[in-house]
C-alpha positions as semicolon CSV with decimal commas, in nm:
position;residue;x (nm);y (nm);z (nm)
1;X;0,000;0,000;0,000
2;X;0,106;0,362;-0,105
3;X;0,207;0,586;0,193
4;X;-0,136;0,765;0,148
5;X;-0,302;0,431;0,192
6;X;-0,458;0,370;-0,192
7;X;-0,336;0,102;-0,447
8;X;-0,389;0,009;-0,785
9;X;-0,394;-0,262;-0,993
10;X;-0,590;-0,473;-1,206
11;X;-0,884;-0,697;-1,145
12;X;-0,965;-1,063;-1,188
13;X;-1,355;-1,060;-1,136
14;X;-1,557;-1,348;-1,030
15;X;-1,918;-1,282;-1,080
16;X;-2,048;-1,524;-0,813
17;X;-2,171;-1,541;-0,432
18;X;-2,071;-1,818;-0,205
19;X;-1,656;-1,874;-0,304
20;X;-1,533;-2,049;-0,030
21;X;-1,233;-2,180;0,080
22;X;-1,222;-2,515;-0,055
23;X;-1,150;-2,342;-0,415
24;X;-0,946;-2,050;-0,329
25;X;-0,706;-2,332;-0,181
26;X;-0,803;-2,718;-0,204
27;X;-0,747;-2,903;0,116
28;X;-0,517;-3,178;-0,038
29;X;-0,253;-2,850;-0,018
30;X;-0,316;-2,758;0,359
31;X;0,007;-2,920;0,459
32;X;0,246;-2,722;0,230
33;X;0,418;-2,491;0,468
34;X;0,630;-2,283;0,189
35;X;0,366;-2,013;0,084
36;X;0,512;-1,957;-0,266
37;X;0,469;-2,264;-0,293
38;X;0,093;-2,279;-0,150
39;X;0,043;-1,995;-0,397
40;X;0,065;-2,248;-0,679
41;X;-0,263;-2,384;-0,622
42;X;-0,452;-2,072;-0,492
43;X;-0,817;-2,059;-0,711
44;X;-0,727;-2,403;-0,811
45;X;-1,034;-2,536;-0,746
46;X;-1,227;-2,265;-0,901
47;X;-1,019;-2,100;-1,212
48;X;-0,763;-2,276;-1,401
49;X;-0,668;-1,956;-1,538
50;X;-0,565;-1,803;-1,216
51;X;-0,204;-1,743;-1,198
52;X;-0,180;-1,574;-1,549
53;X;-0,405;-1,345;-1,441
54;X;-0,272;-1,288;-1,129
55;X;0,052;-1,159;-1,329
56;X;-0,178;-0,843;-1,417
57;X;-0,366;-0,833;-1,102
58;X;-0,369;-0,720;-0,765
59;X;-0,742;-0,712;-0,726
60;X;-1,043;-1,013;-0,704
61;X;-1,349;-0,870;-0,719
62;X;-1,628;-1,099;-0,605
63;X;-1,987;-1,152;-0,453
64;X;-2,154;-1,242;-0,153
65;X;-1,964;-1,400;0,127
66;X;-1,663;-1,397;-0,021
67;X;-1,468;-1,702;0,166
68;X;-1,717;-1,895;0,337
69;X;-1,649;-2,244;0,409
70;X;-1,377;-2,378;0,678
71;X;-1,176;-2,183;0,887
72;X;-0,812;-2,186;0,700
73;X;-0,565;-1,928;0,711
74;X;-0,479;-2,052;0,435
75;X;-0,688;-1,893;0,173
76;X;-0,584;-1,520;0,248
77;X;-0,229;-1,667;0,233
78;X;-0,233;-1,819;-0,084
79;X;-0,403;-1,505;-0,229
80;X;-0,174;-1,282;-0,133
81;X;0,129;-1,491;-0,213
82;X;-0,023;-1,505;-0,519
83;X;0,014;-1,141;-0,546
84;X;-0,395;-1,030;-0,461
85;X;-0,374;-0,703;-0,220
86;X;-0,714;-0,708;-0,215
87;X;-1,036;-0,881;-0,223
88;X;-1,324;-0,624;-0,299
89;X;-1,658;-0,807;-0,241
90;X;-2,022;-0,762;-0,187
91;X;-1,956;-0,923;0,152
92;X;-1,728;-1,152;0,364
93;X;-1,729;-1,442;0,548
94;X;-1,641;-1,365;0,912
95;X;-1,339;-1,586;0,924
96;X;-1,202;-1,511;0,607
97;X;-1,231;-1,125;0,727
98;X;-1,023;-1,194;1,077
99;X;-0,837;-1,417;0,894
100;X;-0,712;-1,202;0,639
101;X;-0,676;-0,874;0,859
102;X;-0,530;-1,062;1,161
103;X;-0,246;-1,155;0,950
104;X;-0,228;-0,885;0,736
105;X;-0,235;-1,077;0,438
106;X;-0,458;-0,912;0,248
107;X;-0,745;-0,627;0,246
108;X;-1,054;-0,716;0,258
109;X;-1,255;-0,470;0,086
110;X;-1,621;-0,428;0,136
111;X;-1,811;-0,300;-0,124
112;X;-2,176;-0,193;-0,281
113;X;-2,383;-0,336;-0,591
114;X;-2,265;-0,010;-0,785
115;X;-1,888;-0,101;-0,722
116;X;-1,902;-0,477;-0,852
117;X;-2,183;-0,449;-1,114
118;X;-1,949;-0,105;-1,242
119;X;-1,606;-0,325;-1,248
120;X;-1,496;-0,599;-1,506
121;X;-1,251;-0,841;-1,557
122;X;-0,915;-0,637;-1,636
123;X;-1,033;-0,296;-1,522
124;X;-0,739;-0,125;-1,371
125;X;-0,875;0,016;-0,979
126;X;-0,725;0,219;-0,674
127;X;-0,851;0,126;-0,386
128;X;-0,765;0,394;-0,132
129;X;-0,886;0,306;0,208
130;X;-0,846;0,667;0,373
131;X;-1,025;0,829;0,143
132;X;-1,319;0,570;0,197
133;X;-1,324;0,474;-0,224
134;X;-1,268;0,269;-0,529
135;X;-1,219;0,385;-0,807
136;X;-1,226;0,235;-1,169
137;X;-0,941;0,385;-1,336
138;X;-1,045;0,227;-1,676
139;X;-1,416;0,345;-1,671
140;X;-1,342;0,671;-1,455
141;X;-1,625;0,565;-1,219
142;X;-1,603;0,616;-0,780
143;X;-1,716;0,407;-0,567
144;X;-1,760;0,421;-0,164
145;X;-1,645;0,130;0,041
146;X;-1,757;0,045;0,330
147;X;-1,535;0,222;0,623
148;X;-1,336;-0,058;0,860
149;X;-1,400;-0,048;1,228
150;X;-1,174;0,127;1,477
151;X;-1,024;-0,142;1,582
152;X;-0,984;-0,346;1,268
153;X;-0,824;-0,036;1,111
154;X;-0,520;-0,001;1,403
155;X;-0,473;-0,366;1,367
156;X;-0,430;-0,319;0,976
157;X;-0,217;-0,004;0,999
158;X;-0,016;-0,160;1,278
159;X;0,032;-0,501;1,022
160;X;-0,168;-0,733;1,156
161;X;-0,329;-0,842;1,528
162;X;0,021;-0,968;1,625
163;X;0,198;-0,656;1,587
164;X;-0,127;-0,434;1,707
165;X;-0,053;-0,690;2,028
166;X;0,266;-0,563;2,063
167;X;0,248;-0,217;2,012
168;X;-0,053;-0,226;2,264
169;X;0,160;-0,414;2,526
170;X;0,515;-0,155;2,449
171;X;0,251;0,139;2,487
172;X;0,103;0,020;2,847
173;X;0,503;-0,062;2,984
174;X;0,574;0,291;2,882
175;X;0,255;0,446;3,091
176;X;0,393;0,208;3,384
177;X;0,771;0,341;3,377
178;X;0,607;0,725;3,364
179;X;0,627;0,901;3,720
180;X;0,339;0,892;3,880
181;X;0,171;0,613;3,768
């Protein structure tokens, strides 16, 4: 992500609810510990096409409940190593969500009917999270996203719930070691 918090890229756009974890990564691969190597099969299960794509692409753009399905951390992973920084969707699964902002893999991105019905396969985006929009660079078309929480935003500036964890924890020693506390 740029320093002002926006990136752009192209899209790979699949015009479907319901893709869930079993394609983004097949479970026969859920013991490969290399991630480039996970990566291989990401969308395997879904788009043979994926990884050429993915050369031109830092952007899916999806339905409804975007990674439903079982509870791997391995989806977000092999997305991102894949080179996706984002997933802009209609909506998420919960776990995919956490999953994905937890361990700052990726971004998910939520956004309205306008946004996917207004985006195709190989429009080039921005997707600038400050500013609270999409937009389609090939069309000229903006789009608002849906605003992150408090908290999920500090966890995704900090890199992830890990680090957040850590700057929360360096932050409450220093309060303790000021006088008077």
């Amino acid at each position: 992500m740029s320093d002002n918090g926006a990136v752009t890229g192209g899209v790979i756009k699949y015009a479907r609810d319901n893709i869930d974890t079993d394609v983004i990564i097949p479970g026969q691969y859920l013991k490969i510990h290399d991630y480039a190597e996970l990566a291989t099969h990401a969308m395997e299960g879904l788009d043979g096409d994926f990884h050429s794509k993915a050369k031109n692409a830092s952007f899916i753009v999806a339905g409804r409940n975007f990674g439903c399905g079982s509870s791997r951390e391995h989806a977000p992973i092999a997305l991102a190593h894949s080179g996706i920084k984002a997933v802009a969707a209609l909506s998420f699964a919960r776990i995919f969500y956490r999953n994905a902002v937890d361990g700052a893999f990726l971004l998910p991105i939520e956004i309205g009917e306008d946004a996917y019905e207004g985006t195709s396969e190989g429009d080039v985006i921005t997707i600038d999270v400050k500013a609270g929009q999409m937009r389609n660079e090939t069309t000229g078309r903006r789009y608002e996203i849906k605003p992150f929480s408090e908290i999920i935003g500090k966890i995704i500036e900090a890199g992830g719930l890990f680090r957040y964890g850590m700057q929360q924890q360096q932050q409450q020693k220093q309060k303790q070691q000021q006088p008077g506390s």
